[in-house]
Every structure is written in C-alpha cells, then in structure tokens.
C-alpha positions in Angstrom: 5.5 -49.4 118.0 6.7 -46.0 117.8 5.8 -43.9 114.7 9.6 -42.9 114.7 11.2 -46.5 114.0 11.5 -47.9 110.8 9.3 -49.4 109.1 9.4 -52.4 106.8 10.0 -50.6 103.2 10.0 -53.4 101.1 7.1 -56.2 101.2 8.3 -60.0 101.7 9.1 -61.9 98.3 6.7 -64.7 97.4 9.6 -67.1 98.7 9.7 -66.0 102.0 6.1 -65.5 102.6 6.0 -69.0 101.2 8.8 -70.0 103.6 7.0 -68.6 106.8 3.4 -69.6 105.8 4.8 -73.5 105.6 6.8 -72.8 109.2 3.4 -71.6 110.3 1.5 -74.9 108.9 4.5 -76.8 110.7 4.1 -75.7 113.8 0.5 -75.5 113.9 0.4 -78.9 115.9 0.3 -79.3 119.3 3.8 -79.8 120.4 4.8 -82.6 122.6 6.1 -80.8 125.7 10.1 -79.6 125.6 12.0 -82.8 126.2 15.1 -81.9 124.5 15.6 -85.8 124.8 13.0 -86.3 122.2 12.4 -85.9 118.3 12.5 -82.6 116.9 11.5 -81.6 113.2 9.2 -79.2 111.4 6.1 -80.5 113.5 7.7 -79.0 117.0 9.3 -75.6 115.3 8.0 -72.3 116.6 8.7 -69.3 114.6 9.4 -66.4 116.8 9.2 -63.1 114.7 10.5 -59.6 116.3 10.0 -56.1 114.7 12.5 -53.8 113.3 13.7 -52.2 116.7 16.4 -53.1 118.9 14.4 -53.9 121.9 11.8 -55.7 120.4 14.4 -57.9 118.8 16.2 -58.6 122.4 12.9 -59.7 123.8 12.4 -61.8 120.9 15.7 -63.2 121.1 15.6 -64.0 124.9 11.9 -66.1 123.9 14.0 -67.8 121.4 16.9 -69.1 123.6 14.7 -69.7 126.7 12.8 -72.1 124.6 15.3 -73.6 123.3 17.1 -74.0 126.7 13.6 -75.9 127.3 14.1 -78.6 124.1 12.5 -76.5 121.4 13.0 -76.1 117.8 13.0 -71.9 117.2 13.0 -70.5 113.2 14.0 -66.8 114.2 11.9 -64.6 111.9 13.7 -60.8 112.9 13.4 -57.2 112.2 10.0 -57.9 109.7 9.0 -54.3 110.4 6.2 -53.0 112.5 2.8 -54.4 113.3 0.8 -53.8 109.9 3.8 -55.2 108.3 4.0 -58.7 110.8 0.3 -58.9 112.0 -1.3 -60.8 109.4 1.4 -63.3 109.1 0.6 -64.0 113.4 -3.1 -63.9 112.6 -2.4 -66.5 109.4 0.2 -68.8 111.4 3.1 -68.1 110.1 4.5 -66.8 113.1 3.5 -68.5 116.2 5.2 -66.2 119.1 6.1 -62.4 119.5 6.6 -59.8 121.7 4.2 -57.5 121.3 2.8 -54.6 123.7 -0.6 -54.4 125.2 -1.9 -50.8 124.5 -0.8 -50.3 121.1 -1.9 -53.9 120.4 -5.4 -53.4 122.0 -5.8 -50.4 119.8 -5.0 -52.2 116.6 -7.5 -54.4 117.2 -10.4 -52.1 119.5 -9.9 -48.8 117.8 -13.1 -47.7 120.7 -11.0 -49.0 123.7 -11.5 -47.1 126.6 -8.9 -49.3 129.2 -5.5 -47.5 130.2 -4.1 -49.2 133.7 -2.3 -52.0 133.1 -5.0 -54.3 134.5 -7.8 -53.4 132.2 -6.1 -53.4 129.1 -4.5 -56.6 129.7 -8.2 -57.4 130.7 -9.4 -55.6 127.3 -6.9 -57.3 125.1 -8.0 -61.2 125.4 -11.6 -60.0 124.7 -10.7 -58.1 121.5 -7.9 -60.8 120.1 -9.2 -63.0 117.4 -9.9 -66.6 117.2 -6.5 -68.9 117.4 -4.5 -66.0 119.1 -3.7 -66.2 122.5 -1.4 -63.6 125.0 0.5 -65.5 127.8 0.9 -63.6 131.1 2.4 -59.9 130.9 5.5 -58.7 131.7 5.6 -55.4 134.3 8.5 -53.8 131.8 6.9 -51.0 129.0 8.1 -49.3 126.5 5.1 -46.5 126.5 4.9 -42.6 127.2 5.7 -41.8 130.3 6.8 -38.5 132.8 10.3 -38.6 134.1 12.1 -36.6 136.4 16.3 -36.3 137.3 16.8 -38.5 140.0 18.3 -35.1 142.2 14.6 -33.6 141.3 12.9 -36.5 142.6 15.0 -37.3 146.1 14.5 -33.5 146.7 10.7 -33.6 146.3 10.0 -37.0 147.5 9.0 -37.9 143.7 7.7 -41.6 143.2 4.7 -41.2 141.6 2.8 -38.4 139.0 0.3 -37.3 141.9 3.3 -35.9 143.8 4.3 -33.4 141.4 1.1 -31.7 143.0 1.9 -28.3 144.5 5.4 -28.0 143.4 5.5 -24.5 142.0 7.0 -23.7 138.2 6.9 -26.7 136.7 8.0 -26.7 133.3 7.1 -29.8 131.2 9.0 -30.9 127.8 7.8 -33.0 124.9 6.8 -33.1 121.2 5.0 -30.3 120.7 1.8 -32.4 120.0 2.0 -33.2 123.3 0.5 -29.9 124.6 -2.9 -30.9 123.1 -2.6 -34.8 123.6 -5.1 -35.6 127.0 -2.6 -36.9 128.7 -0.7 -33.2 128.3 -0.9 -30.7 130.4 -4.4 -31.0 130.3 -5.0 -34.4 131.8 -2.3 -33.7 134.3 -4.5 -31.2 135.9 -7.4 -33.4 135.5 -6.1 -36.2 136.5 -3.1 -35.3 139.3 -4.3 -32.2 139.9 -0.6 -31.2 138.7 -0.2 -27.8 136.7 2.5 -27.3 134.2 3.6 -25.0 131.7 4.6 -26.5 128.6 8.1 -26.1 126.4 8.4 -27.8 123.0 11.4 -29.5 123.4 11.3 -33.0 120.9 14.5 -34.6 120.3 16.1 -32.4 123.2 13.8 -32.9 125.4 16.6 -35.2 127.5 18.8 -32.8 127.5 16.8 -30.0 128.7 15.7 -31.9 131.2 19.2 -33.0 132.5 20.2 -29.1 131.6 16.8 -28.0 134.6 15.4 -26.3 132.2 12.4 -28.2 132.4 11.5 -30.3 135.3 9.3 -32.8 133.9 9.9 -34.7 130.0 7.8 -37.2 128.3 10.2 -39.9 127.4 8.9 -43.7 126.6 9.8 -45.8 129.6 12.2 -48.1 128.0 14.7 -45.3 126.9 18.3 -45.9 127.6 18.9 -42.6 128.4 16.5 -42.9 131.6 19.8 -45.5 132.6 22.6 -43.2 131.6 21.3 -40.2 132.4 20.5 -41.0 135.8 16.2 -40.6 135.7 13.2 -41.1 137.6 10.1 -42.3 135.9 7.3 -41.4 138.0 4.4 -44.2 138.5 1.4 -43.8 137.3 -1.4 -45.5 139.0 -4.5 -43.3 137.6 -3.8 -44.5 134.2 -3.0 -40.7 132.8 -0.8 -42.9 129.6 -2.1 -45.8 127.8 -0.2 -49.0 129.4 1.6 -50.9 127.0 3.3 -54.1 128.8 5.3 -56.4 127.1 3.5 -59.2 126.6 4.0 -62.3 124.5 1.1 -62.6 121.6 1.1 -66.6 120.6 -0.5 -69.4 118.3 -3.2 -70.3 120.6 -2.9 -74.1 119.6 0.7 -74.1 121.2 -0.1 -71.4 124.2 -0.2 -74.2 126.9 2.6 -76.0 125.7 5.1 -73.0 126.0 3.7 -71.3 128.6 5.7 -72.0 131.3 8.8 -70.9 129.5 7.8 -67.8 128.4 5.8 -66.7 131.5 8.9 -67.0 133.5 10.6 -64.8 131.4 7.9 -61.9 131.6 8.0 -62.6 135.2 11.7 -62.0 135.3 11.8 -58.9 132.9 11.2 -55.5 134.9 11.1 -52.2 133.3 14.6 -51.5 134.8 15.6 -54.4 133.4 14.4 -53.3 130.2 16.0 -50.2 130.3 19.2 -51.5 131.2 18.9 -54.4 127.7 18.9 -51.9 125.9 21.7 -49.5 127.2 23.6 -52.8 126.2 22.0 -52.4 123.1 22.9 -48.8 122.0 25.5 -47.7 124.2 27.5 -51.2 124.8 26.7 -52.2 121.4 26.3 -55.8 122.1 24.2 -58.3 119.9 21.3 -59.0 120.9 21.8 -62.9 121.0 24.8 -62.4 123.7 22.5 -59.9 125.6 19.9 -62.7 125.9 22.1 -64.9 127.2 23.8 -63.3 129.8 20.3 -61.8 130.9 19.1 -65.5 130.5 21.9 -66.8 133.1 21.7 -63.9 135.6 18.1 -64.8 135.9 18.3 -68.2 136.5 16.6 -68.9 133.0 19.2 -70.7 130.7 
C-alpha cells in the first residue's frame, strides 16, 4: 500500500494464473462450516493471498492458521505484489480472502471519496465494493500516515491526541517534503487542530531527527517498528486530519458468513500496538512470519 514497497515486477505465468483461477472456481461454493471432523478437498479450500510486504504477509498468515485451527483447507497465495497487481484476481475469484486496508482500498475503488474517520470509510467501503466482494468487521490496527511524538515529548505535554499539540510553542514538524503541501500538512493542522508548525524536510531521517529533538512532531505510518524500538507516541486523531486505513479482511462474498467468525475474532484481537510489535518481530527479530502467527495466535487465545 505504500508507493515505497515493491511491487510485483514480473506478471504471473499462464500456469499460475491458471492455478489460482481453478482455486478460485473451487472454492467458490459455500463451505460446510469448519468441522475439522469432516471432508476436506478442493470444494472447502480458501485461497488466502497477501502482498509483497512483511506485514501484510503476517496478517495474511495469521488468517491462514486461524482458519485452519477452525477445520479449513488454506492454499497460501503470498507476496503477489500490490493491489493493481492482486485485485483482479479477488474481484475474478481466484483469491477468496485478504488483508487489505480500508482508505487506500476505498480510493481504488471511489476515486471521489470524501470519508476519513474510521467510521465513515468503513461505512463508504461496502457501498463502493463490487458485486461478490464482501469486507468482514475491521480491525482497530492501521498502517496509514500518522503524527508521532517521543514518548518523553508527550508525558511532558500531556500529548494523547493531535488537538493537544495546540499552543505548544516552536513546533517543528518532519516529513517527505511533499508533505508540506499535502492537506493534511501543515496546512490542515492549523485548520483542523488549530496546531501551527514549521516544517523541515526530513524523509528517510525523519526518525532520527525526531529521536535527535530536532523536530518535535514526524509523519511516520502507524505500523512502523521504529514507533516500538524507538520508544514513540502516536497521537490520536479523532477529526479525521489522515485518511483511516484499518486492516480489514476483503473476502469472497459467497464464503463471508461461513468464515466470519474466525476471522472477526482475529481483527478484534489485533490492536495497532499489536501491529507494531508483529512486525518488530518481523524486521528487527527476524522471525518468519508463520512462527509469528502462531505465537500471536496462542497469546490471544486463537489457536
């Protein structure tokens, strides 16, 4: 979802399409609940499909084993690149679940949407999906812009939310340098908060200068590992100043029902601390993403 991961640089061979269009006819039928008791086969596989980027993957992953902890057949479809790439292949059926996120995916399809709290564009999204896609319950953990703080910045300035950055004197705020003219820059934080900041172009280091004080405030996405290891705040915003993207699981509207339970209890479980914290196991533990679901699976009651 970010323009800075890697996309898919090769398109799928014929096989493989092939491959994953058949999974997709497969598991097009309603399944028969998740007694792991009863038959399995082609007719009660779900093909989960995850994009190229570590988190995504470990969301994916933790679908995967959480239904299959439940009695289901899984065909793990990974790393297929981003969502121009994978779309078509959800909208066709040849991939029946995957974690998606809602703000970038209402945008793909409601270029003209106006929604930015989580709410609405939850709301927003299962108005503008198409026919025979469905999006179970979303999860409260994002991986979208948002304004962070050092956790020593924020105890000594009572920081929670974006609003309270009001009045504090000589704030300096850090980003890609398209961020000064982006509306939710230092534009829309005086429109919005009523929060005025000067701006430093700061891009990759924008951590770092932030951590160094020589800028208070840093636009970092909210599923960063660094907001873990390097001890940060990211401040709330309910005004809706960023696009909310929640994690939310896009599915095959024929099997929706059948696998909602499992899945909604995992969004349910998965905070945006939580999120943060797979994937500091991720980059900085370098642990596969298949042990990381599990353990995550176990420590919330899930497996």
């Amino acid at each position: 979802m970010l323009t800075t991961r890697t996309r898919l640089s090769l398109a799928l061979s014929a096989t493989a399409v092939a491959a994953l269009a058949l999974a997709g006819c497969a598991s097009s039928d309603p399944l028969q609940g998740g007694d792991p008791g009863g038959e399995t086969g082609d007719s009660s596989t779900i093909v989960i499909g995850s994009q190229a980027y570590y988190s995504n993957e470990i969301i994916a992953e933790i679908y995967a084993q959480a239904l299959e902890g439940a009695g289901f057949e899984v065909d793990r479809q990974f790393n297929i690149g981003q969502r121009d790439v994978y779309m078509p292949d959800i909208e066709d059926g040849s991939i029946d679940l995957f974690p998606e996120y809602t703000g970038n995916l209402l945008q793909y399809f409601d270029e003209d949407a106006t929604a930015t709290t989580s709410e609405d564009v939850y709301a927003a999204l299962q108005e503008a999906l198409p026919e025979g896609l469905a999006v179970l319950e979303q999860s409260t953990a994002t991986d979208q812009d948002s304004y962070n703080v050092t956790a020593e910045f924020a105890e000594q300035n009572g920081l929670t939310s974006i609003g309270d950055l009001a009045g504090i004197e000589g704030l300096v705020l850090g980003g890609a340098p398209e961020l000064e003219e982006r509306p939710y820059g230092p534009t829309g934080l005086e429109e919005v908060y009523g929060v005025t900041v000067a701006f430093e172009a700061t891009a990759d280091t924008t951590v770092d200068e932030l951590v160094a004080g020589n800028i208070q405030v840093a636009n970092v996405y909210s599923a960063d590992p660094r907001i873990e290891t390097e001890d940060l705040v990211t401040l709330e915003d309910p005004e809706g100043l960023f696009l909310a993207s929640n994690v939310v699981p896009v599915v095959n509207a024929d099997i929706a029902d059948e696998i909602a339970d499992v899945i909604n209890a995992v969004s349910a479980a998965l905070t945006p601390e939580g999120l943060v914290a797979l994937n500091v196991q991720s980059t900085v533990d370098e642990r596969s993403a298949e042990d990381i679901a599990t353990d995550w699976l176990a420590e919330n009651g899930l497996d």
